[in-house]
VOTOR-903100 format. One record per residue: x, y, z of N, C-alpha, C, O in turn. Coordinates in steps of 0.02 Angstrom, whole numbers. Layout:
N
    nxx    nyy    nzz   caxx   cayy   cazz    cxx    cyy    czz    oxx    oyy    ozz
      X      Y      Z      X      Y      Z      X      Y      Z      X      Y      Z
...
***
This chain:
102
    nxx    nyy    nzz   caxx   cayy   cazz    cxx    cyy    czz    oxx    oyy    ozz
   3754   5136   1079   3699   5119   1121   3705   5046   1141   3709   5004   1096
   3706   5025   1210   3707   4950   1241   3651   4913   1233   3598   4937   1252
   3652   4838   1199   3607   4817   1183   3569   4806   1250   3606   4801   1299
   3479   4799   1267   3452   4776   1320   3451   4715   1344   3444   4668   1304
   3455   4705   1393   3481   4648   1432   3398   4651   1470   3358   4697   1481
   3400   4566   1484   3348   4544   1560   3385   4504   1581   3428   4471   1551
   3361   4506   1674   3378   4453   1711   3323   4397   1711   3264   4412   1719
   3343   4339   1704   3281   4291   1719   3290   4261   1780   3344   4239   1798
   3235   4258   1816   3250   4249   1913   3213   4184   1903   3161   4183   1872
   3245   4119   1936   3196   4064   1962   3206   4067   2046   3259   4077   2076
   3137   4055   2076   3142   4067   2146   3110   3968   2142   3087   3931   2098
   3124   3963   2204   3116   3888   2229   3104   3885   2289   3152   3900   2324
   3058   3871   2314   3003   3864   2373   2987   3792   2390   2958   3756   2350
   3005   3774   2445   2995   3724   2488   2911   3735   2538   2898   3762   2592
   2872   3700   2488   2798   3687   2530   2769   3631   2564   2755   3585   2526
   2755   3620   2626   2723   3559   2628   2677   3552   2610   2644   3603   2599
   2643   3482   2596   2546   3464   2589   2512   3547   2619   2504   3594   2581
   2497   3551   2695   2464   3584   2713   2474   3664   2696   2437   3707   2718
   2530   3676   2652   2557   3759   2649   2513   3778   2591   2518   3839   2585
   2468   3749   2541   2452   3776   2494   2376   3737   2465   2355   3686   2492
   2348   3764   2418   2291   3722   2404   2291   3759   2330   2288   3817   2311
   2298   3671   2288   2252   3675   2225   2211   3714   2195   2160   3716   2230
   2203   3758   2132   2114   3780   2121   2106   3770   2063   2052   3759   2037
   2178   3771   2024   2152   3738   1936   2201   3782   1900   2241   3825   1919
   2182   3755   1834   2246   3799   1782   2183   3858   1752   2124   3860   1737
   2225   3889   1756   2186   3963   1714   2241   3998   1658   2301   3993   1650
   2201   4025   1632   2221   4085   1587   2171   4152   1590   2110   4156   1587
   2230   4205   1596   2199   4284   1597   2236   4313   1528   2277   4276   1500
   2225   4367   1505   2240   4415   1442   2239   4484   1461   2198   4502   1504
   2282   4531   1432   2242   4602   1451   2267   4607   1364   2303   4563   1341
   2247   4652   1329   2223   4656   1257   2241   4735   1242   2242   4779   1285
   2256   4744   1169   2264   4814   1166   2269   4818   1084   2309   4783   1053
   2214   4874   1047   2197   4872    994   2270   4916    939   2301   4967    955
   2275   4889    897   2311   4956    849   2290   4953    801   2267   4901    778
   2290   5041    753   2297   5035    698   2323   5056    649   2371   5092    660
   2308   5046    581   2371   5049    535   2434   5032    571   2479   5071    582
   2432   4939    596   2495   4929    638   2542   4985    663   2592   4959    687
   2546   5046    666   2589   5061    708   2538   5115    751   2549   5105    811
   2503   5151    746   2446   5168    807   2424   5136    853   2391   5087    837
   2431   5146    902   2393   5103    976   2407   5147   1019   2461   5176   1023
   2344   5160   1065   2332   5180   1126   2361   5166   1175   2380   5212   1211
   2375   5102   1193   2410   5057   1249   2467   5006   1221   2480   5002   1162
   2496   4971   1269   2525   4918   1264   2500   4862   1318   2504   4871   1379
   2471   4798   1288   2466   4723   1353   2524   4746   1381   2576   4768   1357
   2493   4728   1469   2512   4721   1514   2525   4642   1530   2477   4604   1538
   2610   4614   1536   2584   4562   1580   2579   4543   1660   2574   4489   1687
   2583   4606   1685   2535   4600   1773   2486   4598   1763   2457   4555   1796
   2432   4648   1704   2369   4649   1701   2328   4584   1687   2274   4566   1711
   2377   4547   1631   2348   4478   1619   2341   4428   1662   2291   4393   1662
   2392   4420   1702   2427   4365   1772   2348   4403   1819   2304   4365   1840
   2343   4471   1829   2298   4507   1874   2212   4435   1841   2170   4410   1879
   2215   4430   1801   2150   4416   1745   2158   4347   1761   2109   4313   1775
   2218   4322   1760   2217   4244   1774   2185   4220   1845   2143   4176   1859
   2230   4277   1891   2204   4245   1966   2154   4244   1994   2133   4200   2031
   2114   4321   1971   2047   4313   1975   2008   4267   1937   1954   4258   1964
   2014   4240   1892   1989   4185   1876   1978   4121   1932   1930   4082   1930
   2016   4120   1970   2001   4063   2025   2007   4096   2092   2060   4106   2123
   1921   4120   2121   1928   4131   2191   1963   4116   2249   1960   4060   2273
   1989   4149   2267   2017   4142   2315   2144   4132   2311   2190   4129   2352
   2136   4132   2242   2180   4133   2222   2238   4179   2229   2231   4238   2215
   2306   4152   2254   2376   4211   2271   2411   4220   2239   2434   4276   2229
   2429   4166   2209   2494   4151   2169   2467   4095   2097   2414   4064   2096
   2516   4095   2047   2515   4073   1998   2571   4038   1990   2622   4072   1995
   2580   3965   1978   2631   3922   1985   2628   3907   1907   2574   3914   1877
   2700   3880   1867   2716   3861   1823   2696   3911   1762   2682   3890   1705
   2696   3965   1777   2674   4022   1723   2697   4025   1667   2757   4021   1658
   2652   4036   1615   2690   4040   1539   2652   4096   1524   2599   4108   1552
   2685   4143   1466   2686   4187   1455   2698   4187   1379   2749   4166   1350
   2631   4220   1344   2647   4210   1262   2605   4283   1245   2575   4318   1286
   2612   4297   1159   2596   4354   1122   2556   4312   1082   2581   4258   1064
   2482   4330   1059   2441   4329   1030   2424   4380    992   2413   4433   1021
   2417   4380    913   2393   4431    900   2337   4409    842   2340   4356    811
   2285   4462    835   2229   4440    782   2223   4503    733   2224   4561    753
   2218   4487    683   2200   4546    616   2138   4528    630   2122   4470    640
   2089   4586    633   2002   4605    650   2004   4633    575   1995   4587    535
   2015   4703    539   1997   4733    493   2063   4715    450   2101   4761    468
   2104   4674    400   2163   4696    357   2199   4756    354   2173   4805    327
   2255   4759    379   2295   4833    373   2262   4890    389   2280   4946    370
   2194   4876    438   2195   4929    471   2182   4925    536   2196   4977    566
   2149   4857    588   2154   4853    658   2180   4778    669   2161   4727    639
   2218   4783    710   2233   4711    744   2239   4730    808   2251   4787    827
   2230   4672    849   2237   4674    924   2299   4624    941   2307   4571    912
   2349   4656   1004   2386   4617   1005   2359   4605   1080   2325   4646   1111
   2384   4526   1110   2375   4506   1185   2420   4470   1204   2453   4426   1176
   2421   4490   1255   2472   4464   1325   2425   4411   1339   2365   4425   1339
   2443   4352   1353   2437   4294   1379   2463   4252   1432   2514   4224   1413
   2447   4235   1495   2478   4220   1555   2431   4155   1570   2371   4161   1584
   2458   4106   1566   2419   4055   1583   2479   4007   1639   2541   4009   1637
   2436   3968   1684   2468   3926   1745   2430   3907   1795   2369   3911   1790
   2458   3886   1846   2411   3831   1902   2399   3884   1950   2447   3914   1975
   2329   3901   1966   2325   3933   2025   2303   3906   2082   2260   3863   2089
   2338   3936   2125   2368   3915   2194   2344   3954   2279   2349   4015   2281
   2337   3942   2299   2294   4000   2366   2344   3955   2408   2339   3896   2422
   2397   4004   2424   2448   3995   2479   2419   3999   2566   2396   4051   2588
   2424   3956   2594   2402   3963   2672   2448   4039   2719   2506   4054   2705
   2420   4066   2757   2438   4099   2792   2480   4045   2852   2460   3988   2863
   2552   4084   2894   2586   4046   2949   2517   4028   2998   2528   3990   3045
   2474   4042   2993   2414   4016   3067   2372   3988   3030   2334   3952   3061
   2361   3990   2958   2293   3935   2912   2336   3845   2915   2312   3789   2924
   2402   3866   2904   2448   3802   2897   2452   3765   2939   2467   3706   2931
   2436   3802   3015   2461   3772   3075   2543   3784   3111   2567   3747   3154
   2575   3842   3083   2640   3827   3094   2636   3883   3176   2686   3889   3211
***
């Protein structure tokens, strides 16, 4: 069996002043209970969390400088913990080609 592999992609975007606007750093989570550590219903999502971040700041498109971590909390000892997806970064509300002026 081949061990699993990821690609890690950096994209790099050339914006001027007017292409984008500020709204603040946020953090979103999406959460998912187990128990007797190996039972769980779900698995965190991290679109769902990044989804949780951006709505956090109206009007928000994109998420710049994103980090991405695992949180987890013991609620009951050896029998529930919750694990979470964590997505925190600068959100950003990208101009449309006619909001920019181009």
């Amino acid at each position: 069996m081949a061990p699993h592999s990821r690609t890690v992609e950096e994209i790099t975007v050339e914006l001027e002043p007017g292409d984008y606007e500020r709204l603040g750093y946020v953090v979103g989570k999406d959460c998912a209970g187990r128990f007797l550590t190996f039972f769980r219903f779900r698995s965190p999502e991290i679109l769902a969390a990044a989804r949780d971040a951006t709505a956090k700041a109206p009007g928000a498109n994109f998420l710049a400088n994103r980090h991405v971590g695992i949180e987890e909390k013991v609620l009951v000892p050896l029998i529930y913990h919750e694990v979470c997806v964590v997505v925190e970064g600068r959100a950003i509300r990208l101009h449309t080609a006619e909001e920019a002026g181009s």
